[in-house]
Each structure stands twice: as C-alpha cells, then as structure tokens.
N, C-alpha and C positions, 0 to 999 in steps of 0.2 A: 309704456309711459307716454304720456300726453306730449307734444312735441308744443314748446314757445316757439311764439310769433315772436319775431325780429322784428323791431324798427321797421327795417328795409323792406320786410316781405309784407308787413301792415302796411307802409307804401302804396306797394305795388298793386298789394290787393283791392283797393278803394278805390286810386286811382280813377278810372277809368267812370266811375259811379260818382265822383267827385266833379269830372271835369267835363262833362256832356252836356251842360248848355251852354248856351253863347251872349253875346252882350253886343247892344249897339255900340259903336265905336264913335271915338271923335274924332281923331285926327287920322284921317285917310280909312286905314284897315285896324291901324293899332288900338287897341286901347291903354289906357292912360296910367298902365301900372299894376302893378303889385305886393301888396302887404299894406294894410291897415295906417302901420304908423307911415310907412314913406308917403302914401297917398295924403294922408289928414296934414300934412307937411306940403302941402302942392306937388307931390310926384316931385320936390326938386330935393336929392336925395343920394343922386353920384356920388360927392363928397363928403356922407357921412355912411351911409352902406353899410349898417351898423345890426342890420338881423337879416333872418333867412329872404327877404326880398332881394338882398342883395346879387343873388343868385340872375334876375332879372336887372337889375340898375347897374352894379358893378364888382361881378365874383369875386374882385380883389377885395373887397371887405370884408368876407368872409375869414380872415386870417384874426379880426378881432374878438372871434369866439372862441370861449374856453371850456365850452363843457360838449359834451352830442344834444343833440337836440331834435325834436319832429316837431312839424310847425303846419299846422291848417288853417286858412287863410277862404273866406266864401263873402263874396259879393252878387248885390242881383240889384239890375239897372232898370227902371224903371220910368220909360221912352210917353213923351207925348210930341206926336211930330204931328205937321201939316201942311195940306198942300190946298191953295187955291187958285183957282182958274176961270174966273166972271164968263169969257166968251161961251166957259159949257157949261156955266152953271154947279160949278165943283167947288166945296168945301167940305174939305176932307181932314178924317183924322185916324190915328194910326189906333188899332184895338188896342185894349187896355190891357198890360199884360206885367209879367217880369220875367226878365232874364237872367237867370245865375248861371256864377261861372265861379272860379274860385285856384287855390294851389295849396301844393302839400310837397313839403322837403323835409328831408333828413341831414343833418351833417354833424360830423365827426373829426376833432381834431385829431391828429396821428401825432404834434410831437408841438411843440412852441411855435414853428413855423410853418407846419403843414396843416391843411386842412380837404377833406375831400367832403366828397356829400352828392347827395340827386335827388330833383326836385322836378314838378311836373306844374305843370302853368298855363294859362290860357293869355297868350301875347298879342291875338288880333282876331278881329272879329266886325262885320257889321250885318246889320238886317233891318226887315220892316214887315208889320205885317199890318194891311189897309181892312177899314171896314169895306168890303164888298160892295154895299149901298151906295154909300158915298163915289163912290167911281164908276157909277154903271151909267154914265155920261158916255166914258173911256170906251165901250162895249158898242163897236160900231155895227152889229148887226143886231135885227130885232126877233125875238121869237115869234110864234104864228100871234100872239094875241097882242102885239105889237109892242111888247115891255123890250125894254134891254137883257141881255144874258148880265147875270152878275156872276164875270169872272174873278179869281184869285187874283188878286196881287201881294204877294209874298216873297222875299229871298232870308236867307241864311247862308253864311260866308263864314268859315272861322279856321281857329288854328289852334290845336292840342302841341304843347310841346315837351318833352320828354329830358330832363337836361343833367346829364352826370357831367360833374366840378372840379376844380382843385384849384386851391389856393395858397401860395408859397410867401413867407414876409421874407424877401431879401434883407433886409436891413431893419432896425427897430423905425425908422422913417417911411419905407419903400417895401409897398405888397404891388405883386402883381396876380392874378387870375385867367380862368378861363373855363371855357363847358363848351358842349358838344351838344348842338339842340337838334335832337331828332323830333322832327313834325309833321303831325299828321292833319291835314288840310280838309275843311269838305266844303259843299257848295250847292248849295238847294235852292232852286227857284221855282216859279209860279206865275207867269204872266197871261196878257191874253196875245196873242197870236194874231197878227192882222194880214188882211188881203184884200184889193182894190182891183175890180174890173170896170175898166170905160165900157161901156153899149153905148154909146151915142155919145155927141159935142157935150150933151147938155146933161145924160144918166150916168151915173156910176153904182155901180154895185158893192155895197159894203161887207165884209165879213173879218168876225174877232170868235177867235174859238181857243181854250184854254191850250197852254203850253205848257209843261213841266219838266224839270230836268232837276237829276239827284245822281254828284258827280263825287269822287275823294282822291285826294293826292298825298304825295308822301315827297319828303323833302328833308335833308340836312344841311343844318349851318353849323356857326359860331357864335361865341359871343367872346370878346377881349377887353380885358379891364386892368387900370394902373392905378393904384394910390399913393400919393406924394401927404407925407405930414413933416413939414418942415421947422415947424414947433409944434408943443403939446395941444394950442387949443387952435390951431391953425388945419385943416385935411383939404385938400386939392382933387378929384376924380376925374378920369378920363373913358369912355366905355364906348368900344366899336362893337355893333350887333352886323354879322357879313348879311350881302344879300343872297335870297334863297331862290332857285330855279325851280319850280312844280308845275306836273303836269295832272292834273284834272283828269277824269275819268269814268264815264260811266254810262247813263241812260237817260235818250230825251222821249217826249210823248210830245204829239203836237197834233191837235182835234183838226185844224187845216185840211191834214193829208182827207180826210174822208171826204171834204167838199166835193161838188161834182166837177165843178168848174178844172179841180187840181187833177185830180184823176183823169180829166178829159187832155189837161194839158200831160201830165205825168201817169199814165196807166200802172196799175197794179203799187206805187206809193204807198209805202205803209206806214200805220199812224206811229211807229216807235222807231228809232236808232240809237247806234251806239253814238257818244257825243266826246271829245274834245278838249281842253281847253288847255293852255299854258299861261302862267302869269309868273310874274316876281315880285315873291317880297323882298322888298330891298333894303338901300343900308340906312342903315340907323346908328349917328354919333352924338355923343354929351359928354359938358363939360361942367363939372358942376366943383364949389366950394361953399366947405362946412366950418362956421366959423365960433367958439364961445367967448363973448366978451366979457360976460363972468360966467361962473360955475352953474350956475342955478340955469342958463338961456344961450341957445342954440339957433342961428342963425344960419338958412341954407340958401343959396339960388345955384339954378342951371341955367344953360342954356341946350338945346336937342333937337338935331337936324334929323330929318329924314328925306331923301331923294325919289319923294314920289315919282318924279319925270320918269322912273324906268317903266311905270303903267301908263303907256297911253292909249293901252286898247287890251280886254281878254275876248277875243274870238271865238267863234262855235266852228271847229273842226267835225263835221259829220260823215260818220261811216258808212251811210248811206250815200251812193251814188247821187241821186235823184235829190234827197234832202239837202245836201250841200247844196246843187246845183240852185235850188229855189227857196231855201231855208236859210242860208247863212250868214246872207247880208244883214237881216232880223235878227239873227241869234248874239251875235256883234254886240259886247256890252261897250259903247264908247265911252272914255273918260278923260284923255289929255288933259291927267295931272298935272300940278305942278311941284319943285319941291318948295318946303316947307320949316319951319323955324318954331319951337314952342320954348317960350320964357315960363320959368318958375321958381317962385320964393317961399319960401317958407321957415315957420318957427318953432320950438318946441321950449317951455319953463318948466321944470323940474319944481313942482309943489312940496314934495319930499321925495326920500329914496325910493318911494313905490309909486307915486303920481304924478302921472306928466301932462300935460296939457298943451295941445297943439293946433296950428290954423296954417291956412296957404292960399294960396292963389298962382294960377295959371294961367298963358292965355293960349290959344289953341286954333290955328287959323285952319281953315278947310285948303288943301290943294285943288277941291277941282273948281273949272272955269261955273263962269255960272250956264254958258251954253250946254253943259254937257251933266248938270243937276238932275238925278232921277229920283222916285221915291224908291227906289228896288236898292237903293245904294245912298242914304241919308247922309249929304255933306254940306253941314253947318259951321259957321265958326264961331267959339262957346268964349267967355270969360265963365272963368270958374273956382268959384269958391270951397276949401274946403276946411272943416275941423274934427277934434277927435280928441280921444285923450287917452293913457294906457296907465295900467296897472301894472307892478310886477311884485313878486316874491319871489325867495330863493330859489324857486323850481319853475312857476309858472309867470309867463305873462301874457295878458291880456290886452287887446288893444282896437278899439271901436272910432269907426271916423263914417261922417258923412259929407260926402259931395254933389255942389249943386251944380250941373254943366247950363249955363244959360246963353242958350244959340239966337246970334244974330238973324232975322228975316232975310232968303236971299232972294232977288229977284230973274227970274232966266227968261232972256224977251220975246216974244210970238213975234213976227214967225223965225226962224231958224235955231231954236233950243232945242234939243231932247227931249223936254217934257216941257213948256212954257208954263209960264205962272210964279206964284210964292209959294218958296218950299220954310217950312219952320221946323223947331225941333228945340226941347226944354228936357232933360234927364237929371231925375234924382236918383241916384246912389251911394245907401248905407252897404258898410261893408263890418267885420269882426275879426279878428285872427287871435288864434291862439297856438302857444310855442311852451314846450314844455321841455324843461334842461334835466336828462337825467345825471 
C-alpha cells in the first residue's frame, strides 16, 4: 500500500527546493520579514502575530490558532542599484535580475493552550551582481590590446533557517513562545583582486585579476516571544531573536597568485586556498502594539532594534601560509556598522469575513558609515511603502502584498572611502502566501 505524505514530511521534502535563493536585504543583513499579510502591514506586526509568520515576528502568537495548518509563503525582490564615480568615469548599474526566496510552516495545536509547529525561512540575506562593462574602469590592468580585463563583481550572503516551535497561552491574556533556529549560512563572492608595484618615483605597475571565494556555515540560535492582551481589542508583543556566532568555510581562487611579480616575491604560491571567515549575526529586539478601534480596522506599529555594532569587520582567515601572509589584508570585508532602529506602522479593514485590505509603511536606516559603502554589500536607507490584501475561506487563505523599498542616495567621499562615489539602490517586491487549515 501506498504510504501518505504527512504534512511534516511534504515540509521537509520541498524545503530545501523552496528556499535556495536569496534576496537583497535592507537593513544590514536582514530582510524585512515574512508572510504576506505581516509584510503588506509594514512588517509591524509583533503585536498582532496572528498567522504562520508569527514563527518569524513573535512564536507567542502562534497560540491564536485553532486548526493544523501548512503555509507557503514566496517572494522574489527585484534590485536596481547604482554606483557612480565622475573621477573614473563610472556609472553603473546592477544587472537586471530576481531574487526569490520564500517559507514553508506547519503547525499543530495539541490542546487550547499548546501549540508546536516547524517552519523554514529565509531571515537574512544581501547581494549584487554588477554589469561587468560598466566597471572595467575598476580593472587596473590592461590586456595586450590595451582594453581593460572585465572582471566579476558579484556577492551573495544569506541565511536558511530551520525553526521547530512551541507555543504555551498561560492565561486567556498571556502567551508566551519560543523556537530553536537552526541555520545554515553561505557566502559567495566575486571581485577583482588588486596589486601595485612602484618601479620608479614616478612608474607604478598596475595589476587586477579576478578573485573568488564560495564559503558555508552552520549556526544555532533562538528566538523569544511574550504576548500581553490586556483587553480584547488591545495586543501588546515583545520578541528577542539571540545573536548567532558562524564560522564560514570553504575555498578562495585568486588569479594574483600566477603574477610573475607574486611568484617572484612568493615561490611555488598557488592560485587556490582553503579560506575562513567568522561573523555574527546578532540581536535583534521589537516591540510592537495591535490595536482595533472598531471591529472592521486594525491598527499596528513596532518599534525593531538590531545591534549591528557586533560586525565591524568579517576577515579572510587563509590556510595557506603564503596567502594570509599577502592576501589577507584585501580579503578583509571592512564594515564598522552601526546599530540601528526601524519604525513601523501599519493597517488592515476587514471589507467582509473573507476580504481584507492592507497598507504600511516603514522606515529603515542603513548601519553602515558611509566610509565603509561597497557595492559587494548594498547599504541604503529605504522609506517603504507597502499594500496588499487577503482572502480567506473556511479552509484556505490567500494573501498577496507588494513593497516598494525606495533608498535614499549615499554619498562616501574620495579619498579615504572603500569605494568612493554614489551608491543608489530602488527594490520592488511582490510577494503571495498561501495557508491551508486542515
């Protein structure tokens, strides 16, 4: 006889095919949420944590469901960034692309006040990927016919996270929550690789040859959630995400090593190593209230720290002797973040029992300095609008929202920036979810 798929095991099995791409981020590493309706809401949504995203905003809400339920949730973000720089003659823009990412939860009441469930998520993420042409300014050596090398400039940064739940209502007022985020981290980059030899007061010798490196890490945290309803149309949320310690891992290539110059100074230098890297994601706290001043209209705002300040640098630790020695100081992503604060409000009107209609707004400031702005690592700071609106029926609901992140121009000033110039950056993303209650 034919064996049924579980819920759990249909999960598990998709999973993985589900949550493989990644998405530009806004604020720092994070991105700005999950589930449809919390998002079309402005992501301010702690104190009402009222469907399977709550798994992400605040597991204690999760105590307000009454039936099991699976829930698929796919967004793809849809990046136009740019960078310009008059002294090389660069204006640049990011190739045209999209990045989906998305989540898929299960959850299961066990009795009035218990609820468990496991859900898999995509909570942090950033990247870019540059037209090649546009930056062959950046390409400080020239091939024999005297054009520039048009190298890669490209990263992807992100974070799969794995999250089984439980959720307890102490009191008909008072749930609290919690989950176990196992996460798997990876880390791709792409840049050109540079090296300067003086020959004389007045020669220098230029050379840029591509670099690659394709690293993955593995990590556990938490997540901590309180809900206070101290009257019926009144919800209060409180939600601690702990900071995560990863270590990066894997393999760099760096066209460098082959130079004659390198070889001469470094003998026998080979173009590949194992590579390095440690970083933190760290904490993240919100406080948010869910308010209805009549029946029909739902009133949200948060408030959501994050302590960037714990990234002020991920380093290239290299296995190779020789390549630390003369590779590492380059491989150094510098960022001397700061932390950070996002406000958000949001609405939802109940048209009838099945149609909702919803809008938000956010604001979302970048941590890093502007000295320390790269395109390998896009940090803009966005006002952002979002709407949507859901359907439901007895079994199913549906729920469609688009957001528009529209990023301030930052300026980072020649000489002593990272990358000098204006960096820009404008993301549309439509997103859908679907949650079906057996």
């Amino acid at each position: 006889m034919k064996q049924r798929m579980t819920p759990v095991r249909l999960l598990l099995t998709v999973v993985l095919i589900a949550l493989t791409g990644i998405s530009l981020s806004a604020n720092g590493l994070n991105l700005n949420g999950v589930g449809s309706k919390a998002i079309a809401m402005g992501g301010a949504f702690i104190g009402q944590a009222d469907d399977y995203s709550a798994i992400f905003w605040n597991p204690a809400g999760l105590t307000q469901m009454k039936n099991p339920s699976l829930s698929f949730f796919v967004t793809d973000l849809m990046p136009t960034g740019t960078y310009v720089l008059p002294a090389y003659g660069i204006d640049a823009q990011t190739k045209a692309g999209m990045y989906p990412s998305g989540a898929l939860a299960y959850f299961k009441p066990i009795n009035e006040k218990l609820v468990i469930g496991i859900g898999a998520y995509v909570p942090a993420g950033s990247g870019a990927e540059w037209d090649v042409e546009d930056l062959k300014a950046l390409s400080l050596n020239k091939t024999k016919d005297g054009a520039g090398n048009t190298l890669i400039w490209k990263s992807m940064i992100g974070v799969i996270s794995v999250s089984p739940v439980v959720s307890y209502k102490i009191s008909d007022s008072f749930s609290v929550g919690a989950s176990v985020n196992i996460n798997y981290a990876f880390m791709k980059l792409q840049k050109p690789a540079t090296f300067q030899l003086p020959i004389s007061p007045t020669i220098t010798l230029k050379y840029a040859e591509q670099y690659k490196e394709d690293t993955t890490a593995l990590g556990v945290g938490a997540t901590f959630g309180m809900m206070f309803k101290p009257v019926e149309k009144l919800s209060i949320g409180l939600t601690v995400r702990t900071p995560v310690s990863i270590t990066f891992k894997g393999d760099a290539t760096n066209g460098l090593a082959s130079n004659p110059f390198i070889q001469m100074a470094a003998p026998g230098i080979p173009t590949e190593s194992g590579v390095e890297r440690k970083a933190t994601w760290p904490l993240w706290a919100g406080l948010g209230i869910s308010f209805k001043p009549i029946d029909k209209l739902t009133l949200n705002a948060d408030v959501q720290y994050t302590q960037w300040k714990k990234i002020q640098a991920i380093e290239a630790d290299y296995d190779n002797a020789m390549w630390q020695a003369m590779f590492a100081a380059g491989g150094a992503l510098d960022l001397k973040w700061e932390n950070k604060v996002q406000y958000r409000v949001g609405m939802e009107y109940a048209v009838s029992e099945k149609l909702a209609l919803r809008a938000g707004y956010y604001y979302d400031p970048s941590p890093s300095p502007v000295e320390t702005l790269s395109i390998l690592l896009p940090e803009i700071t966005y006002n952002v609008i979002t709407a949507g609106f859901g359907y439901k029926t007895e079994k199913l609901s549906l729920d469609i929202c688009f957001e528009a992140l529209m990023g301030k121009d930052a300026e980072s000033p020649l000489p002593g920036s990272t990358m000098p110039g204006t960096h820009g950056m404008n993301i549309l993303v439509p997103n859908i979810a679907f949650t079906y209650r057996f």
